[in-house]
C-alpha positions in Angstrom: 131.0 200.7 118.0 132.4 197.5 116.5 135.0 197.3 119.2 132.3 197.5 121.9 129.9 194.7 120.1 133.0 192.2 119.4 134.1 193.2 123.2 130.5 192.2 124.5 129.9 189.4 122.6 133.0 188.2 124.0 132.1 189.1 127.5 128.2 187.2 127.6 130.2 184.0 126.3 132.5 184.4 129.3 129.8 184.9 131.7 128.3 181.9 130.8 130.1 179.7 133.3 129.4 182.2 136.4 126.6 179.6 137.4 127.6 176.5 138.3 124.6 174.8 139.2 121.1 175.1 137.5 117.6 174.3 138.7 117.6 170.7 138.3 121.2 170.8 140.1 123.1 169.2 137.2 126.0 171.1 136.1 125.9 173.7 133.7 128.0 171.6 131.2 126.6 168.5 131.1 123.0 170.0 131.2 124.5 171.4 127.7 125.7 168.5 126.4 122.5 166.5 126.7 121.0 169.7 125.1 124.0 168.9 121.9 123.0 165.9 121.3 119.4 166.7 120.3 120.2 169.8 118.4 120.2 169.0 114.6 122.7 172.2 114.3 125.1 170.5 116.4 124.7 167.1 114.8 125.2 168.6 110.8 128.3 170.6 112.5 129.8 167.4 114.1 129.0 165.1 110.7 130.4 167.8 108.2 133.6 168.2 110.9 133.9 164.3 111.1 134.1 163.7 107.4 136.1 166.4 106.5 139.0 165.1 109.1 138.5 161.7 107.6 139.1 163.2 104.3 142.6 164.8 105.8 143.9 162.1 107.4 142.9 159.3 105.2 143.0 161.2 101.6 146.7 161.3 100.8 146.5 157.7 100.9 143.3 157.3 98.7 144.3 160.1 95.9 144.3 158.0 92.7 147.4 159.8 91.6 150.3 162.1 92.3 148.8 166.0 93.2 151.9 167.5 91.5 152.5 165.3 89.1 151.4 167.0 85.6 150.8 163.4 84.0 148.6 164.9 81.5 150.2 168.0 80.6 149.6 167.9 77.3 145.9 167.8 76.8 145.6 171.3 78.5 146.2 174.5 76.9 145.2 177.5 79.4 146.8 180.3 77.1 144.1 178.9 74.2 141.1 178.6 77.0 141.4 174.5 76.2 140.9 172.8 79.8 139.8 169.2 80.3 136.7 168.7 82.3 135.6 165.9 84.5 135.4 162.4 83.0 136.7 158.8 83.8 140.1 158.8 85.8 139.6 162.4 86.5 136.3 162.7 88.6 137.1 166.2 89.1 139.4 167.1 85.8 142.3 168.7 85.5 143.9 171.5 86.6 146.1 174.4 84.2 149.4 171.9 84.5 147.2 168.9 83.3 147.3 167.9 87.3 144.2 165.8 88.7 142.0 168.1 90.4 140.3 165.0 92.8 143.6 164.4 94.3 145.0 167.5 94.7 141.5 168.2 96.5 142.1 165.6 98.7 145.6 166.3 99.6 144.8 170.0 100.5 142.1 169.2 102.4 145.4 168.0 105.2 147.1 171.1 104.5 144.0 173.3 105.0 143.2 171.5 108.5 146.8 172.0 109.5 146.8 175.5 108.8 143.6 175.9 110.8 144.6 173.6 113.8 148.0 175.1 113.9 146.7 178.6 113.7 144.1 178.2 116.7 146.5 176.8 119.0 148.8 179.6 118.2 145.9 182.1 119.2 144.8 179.7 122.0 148.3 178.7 123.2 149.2 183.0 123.6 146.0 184.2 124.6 145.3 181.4 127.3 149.0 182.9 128.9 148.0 186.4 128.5 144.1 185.9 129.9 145.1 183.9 133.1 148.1 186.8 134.1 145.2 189.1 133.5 142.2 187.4 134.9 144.1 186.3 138.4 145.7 189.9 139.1 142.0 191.5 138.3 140.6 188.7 140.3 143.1 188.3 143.6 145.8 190.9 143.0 144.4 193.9 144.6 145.0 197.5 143.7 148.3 196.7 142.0 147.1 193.7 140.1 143.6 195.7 138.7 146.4 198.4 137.3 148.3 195.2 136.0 145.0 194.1 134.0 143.9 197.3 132.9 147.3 198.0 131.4 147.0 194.2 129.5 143.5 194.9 128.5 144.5 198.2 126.8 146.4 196.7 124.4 144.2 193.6 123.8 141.5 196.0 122.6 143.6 197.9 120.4 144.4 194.5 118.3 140.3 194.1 118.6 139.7 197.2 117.3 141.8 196.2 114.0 140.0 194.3 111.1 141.0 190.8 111.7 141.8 190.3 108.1 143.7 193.5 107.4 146.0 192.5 110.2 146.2 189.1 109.6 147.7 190.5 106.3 150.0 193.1 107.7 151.5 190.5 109.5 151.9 187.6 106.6 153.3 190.9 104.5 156.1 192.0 107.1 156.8 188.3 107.6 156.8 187.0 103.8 155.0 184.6 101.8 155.0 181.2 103.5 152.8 178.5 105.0 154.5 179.3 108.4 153.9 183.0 107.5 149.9 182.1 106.9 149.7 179.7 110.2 151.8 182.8 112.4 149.2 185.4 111.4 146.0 184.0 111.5 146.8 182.4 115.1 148.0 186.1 116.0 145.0 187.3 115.4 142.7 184.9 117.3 145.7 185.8 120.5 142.9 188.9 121.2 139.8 186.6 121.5 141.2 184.2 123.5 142.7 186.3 126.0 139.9 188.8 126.9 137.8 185.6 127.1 139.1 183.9 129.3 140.2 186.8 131.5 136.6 188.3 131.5 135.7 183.6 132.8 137.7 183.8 135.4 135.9 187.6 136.5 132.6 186.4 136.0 134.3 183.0 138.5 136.0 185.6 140.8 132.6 186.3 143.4 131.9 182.9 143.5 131.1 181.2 146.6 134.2 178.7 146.2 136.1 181.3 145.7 135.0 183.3 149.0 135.7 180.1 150.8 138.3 179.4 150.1 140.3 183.1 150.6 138.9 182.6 154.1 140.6 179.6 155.0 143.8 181.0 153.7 144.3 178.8 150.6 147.1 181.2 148.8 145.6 182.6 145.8 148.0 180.9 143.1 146.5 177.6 144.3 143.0 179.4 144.2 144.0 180.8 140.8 144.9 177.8 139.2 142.7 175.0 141.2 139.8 176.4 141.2 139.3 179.8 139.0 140.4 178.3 135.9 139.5 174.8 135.3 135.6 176.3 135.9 136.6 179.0 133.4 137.6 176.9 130.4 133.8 176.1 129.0 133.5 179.1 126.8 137.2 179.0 125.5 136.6 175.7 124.2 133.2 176.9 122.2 135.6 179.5 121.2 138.1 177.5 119.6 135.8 175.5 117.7 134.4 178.7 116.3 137.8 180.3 116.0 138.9 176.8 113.5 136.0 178.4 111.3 137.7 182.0 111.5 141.0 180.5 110.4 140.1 178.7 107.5 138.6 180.8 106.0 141.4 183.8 106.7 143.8 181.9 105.8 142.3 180.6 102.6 141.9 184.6 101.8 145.7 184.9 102.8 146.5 182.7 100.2 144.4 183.9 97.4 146.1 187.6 98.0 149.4 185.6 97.3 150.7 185.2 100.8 150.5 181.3 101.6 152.6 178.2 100.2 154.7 179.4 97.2 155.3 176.0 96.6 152.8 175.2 93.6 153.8 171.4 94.2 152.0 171.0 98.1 148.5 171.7 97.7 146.1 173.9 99.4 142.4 174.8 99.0 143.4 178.9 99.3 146.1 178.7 97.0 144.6 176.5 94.5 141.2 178.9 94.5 143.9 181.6 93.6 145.6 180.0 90.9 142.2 179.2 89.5 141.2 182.9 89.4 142.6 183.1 86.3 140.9 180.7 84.2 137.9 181.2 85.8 135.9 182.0 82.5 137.0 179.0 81.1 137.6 176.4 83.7 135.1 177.6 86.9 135.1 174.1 88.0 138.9 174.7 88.8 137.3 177.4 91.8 134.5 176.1 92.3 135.4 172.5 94.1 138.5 174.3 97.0 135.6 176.8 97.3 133.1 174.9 98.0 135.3 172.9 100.3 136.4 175.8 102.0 132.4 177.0 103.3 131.1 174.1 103.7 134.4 173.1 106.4 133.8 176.8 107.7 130.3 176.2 107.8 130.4 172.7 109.8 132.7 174.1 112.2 130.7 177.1 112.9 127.2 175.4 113.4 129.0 173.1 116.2 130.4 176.2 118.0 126.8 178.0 117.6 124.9 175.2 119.2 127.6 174.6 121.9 127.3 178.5 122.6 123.6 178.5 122.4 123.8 175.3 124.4 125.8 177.2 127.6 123.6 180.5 127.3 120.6 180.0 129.9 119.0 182.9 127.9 118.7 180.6 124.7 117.4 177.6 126.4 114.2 175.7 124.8 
């Protein structure tokens, strides 16, 4: 049963782009972005995704001080419970190795988008290859190319029907801890999404009148395939990768709180340091609570920009 709902909710988002044209005969697209840029969902999405990307690219070069160097080592005693909290110099205070927890936050914030932009193109990169081989032989390979697509689609919902998680960590186990090991994993489990996605686009673009024209004035169907089928399939991948960035933060934070990410204590990471803070969690929270925090509210911003672009291409959900 959760096979079938993950497999139809991917399928309503792919029929989104059958119609091209709406009522007022603007496209479908940019009917959605006009509806975007008054959605408040959309507009705390894009804010929260705007800062946080600032915060990577521009907070290595702002952190007051070293994120591995353990300058004040000697004021913290975590086997006595003795932590140092927040005060001046150290906004956020230190860590167990007497570390500053406001630059280490703003150094993993790079790592943490890297991990998530890596691991969606991996997913996006492989399941965009495996959803156009499937959706052109369902879509113009005949008898021979519907056996081809079945056979594909077989094993695409046997990786659905797997817990994400439980296979994302499988596959960082058999591979070894690592931040390649984290990225490889998570993207390998977004490869399912992607894929079944875009093949069931380019179905739901198949019957279309273009397409019909086209096959009867003999246009071969690898130009019809790739001119035409696909660049009017690619609206609901791109909602799906922004929701899929969500997905992979978050799983790969969880990745490295079991122990499988970066074993190199030096680079920071919000996963990893909300695992080395578990614990002294009774008597330095704080040490959780800020890559936490991070964490949700980055998954959060990213997932209300992909809800209001999907609720922004679904005709159903129209105001």
């Amino acid at each position: 049963m959760a096979v079938a709902t993950k497999s139809e909710k991917i399928q309503r988002l792919a029929e989104l782009t059958a119609v091209s044209e709406t009522s007022t005969g603007a496209s479908l697209w940019r009917e959605a972005f006009r509806r975007l840029k008054s959605s408040k969902m959309a507009i705390v999405g894009a804010v929260i995704i705007v800062l946080f990307v600032l915060v990577a690219v521009v907070g290595p070069f702002l952190a007051p001080y070293s994120p591995s160097a353990q300058t004040w080592r000697n004021e913290v005693f975590p086997n006595q419970g003795k932590f140092v909290g927040a005060r001046d110099g150290n906004w956020f205070g230190l860590d167990h190795l007497g570390r500053d927890l406001f630059s280490r936050m703003l150094v993993g914030a790079r790592q943490t988008l890297l991990v998530g932009i890596v691991a969606t193109l991996i997913g996006l990169v492989a399941g965009f290859l495996i959803g156009i081989v499937s959706g052109a032989a369902a879509t113009l390979g005949g008898d021979t190319g519907r056996r081809v697509d079945s056979v594909i689609m077989r094993f695409i919902d046997m990786m659905l029907a797997l817990p994400s998680l439980l296979l994302a960590v499988s596959i960082a186990a058999v591979m070894g801890q690592s931040l390649t090991t984290v990225m490889i994993a998570v993207g390998v489990v977004q490869v399912p999404v992607f894929a079944r996605l875009l093949r069931g686009s380019m179905l739901a673009q198949g019957n279309a009148d273009y397409v019909l024209a086209a096959q009867s004035l003999g246009v071969r169907k690898r130009r019809i395939v790739l001119s035409q089928i696909l660049p009017n399939s690619l609206s609901p991948v791109i909602v799906q990768a922004t929701l899929s960035l969500a997905t992979a933060i978050i799983e790969a934070a969880a990745l490295s709180y079991l122990g499988l990410g970066n074993p190199d204590p030096a680079i920071p990471e919000w996963g990893v340091m909300l695992a080395q803070a578990q614990r002294f969690f009774s008597y330095a929270p704080a040490m959780a609570v800020y890559p936490a925090v991070g964490i949700i509210i980055t998954a959060l911003g990213f997932t209300l920009l992909g809800e209001a672009m999907r609720e922004a291409l679904d005709p159903k959900l129209r105001g």
